[in-house]
C-alpha positions as CSV (number, residue, x, y, z in Angstrom):
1,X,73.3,-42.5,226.4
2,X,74.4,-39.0,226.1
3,X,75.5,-37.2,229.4
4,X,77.0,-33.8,228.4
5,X,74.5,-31.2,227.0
6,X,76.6,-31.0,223.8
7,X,76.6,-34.7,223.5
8,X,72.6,-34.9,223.7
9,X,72.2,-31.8,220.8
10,X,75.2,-33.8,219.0
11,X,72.3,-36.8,219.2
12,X,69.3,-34.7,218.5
13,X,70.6,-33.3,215.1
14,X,72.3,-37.0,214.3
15,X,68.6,-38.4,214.5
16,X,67.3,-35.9,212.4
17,X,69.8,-36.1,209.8
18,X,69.4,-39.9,209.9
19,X,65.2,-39.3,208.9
20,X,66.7,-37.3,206.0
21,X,69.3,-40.1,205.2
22,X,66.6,-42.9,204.9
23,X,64.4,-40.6,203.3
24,X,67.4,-39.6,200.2
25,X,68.2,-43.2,200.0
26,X,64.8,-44.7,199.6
27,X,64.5,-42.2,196.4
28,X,67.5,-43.2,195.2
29,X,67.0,-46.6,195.5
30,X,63.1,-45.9,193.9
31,X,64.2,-44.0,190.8
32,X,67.3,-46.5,190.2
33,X,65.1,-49.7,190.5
34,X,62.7,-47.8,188.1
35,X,64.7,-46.9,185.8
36,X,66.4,-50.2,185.7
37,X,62.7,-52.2,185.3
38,X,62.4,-50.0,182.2
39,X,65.4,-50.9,180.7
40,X,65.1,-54.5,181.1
41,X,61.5,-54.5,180.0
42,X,63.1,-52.8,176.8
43,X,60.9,-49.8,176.7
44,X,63.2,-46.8,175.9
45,X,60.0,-44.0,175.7
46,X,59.6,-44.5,179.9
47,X,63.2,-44.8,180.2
48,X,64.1,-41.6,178.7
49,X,61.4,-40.0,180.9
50,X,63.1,-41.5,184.0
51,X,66.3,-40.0,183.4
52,X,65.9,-36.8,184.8
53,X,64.2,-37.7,188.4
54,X,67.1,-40.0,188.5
55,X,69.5,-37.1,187.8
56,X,67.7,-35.2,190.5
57,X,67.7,-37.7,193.2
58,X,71.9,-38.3,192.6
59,X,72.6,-34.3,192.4
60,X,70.7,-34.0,195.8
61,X,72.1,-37.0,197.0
62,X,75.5,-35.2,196.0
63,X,75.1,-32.0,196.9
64,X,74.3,-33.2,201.0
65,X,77.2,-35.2,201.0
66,X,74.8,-38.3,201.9
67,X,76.6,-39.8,197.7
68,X,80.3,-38.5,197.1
69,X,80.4,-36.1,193.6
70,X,82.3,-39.6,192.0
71,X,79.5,-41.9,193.3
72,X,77.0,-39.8,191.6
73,X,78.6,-39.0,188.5
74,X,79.8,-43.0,188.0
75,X,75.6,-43.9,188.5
76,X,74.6,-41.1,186.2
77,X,77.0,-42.4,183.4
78,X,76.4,-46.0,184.0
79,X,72.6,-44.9,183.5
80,X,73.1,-43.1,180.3
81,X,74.9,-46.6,179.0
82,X,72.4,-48.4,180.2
83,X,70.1,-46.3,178.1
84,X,72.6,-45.9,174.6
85,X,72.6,-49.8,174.6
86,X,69.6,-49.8,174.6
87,X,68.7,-47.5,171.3
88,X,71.3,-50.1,169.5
């Protein structure tokens, strides 16, 4: 356990960002399992509607650091395949 004061605030604020952690990663994984139900099941209508909450949920993810900017953009593009195959 934390003995210095410093170490116990270090502890505090590494809790809190862990809440925030879970919560950004359980949307990601929601919207990516989502989106990936609708492209198996073959319906493009619902896929194209998922696109942007899944764009949303990576640029956050992104822009706390919890994804690097490459992570993000490599799941974004690999999405938008997902979805061109698809129309083909």
């Amino acid at each position: 356990m934390a003995i210095t004061s410093s170490a116990k605030k270090a502890f505090r604020a590494s809790q809190k960002k862990h809440v925030f952690n879970l919560r950004r990663k359980s949307e990601i994984e929601k919207q990516i399992k989502n989106f990936r139900r609708l492209i198996t099941q073959k319906n493009k209508a619902e896929a194209v509607k998922a696109i942007p909450l899944l764009y949303k949920s990576l640029d956050k993810a992104a822009k706390t650091n919890y994804l690097k900017n490459n992570t993000a953009a490599r799941l974004k593009s690999r999405a938008m395949n997902a979805l061109t195959k698809l129309g083909k």
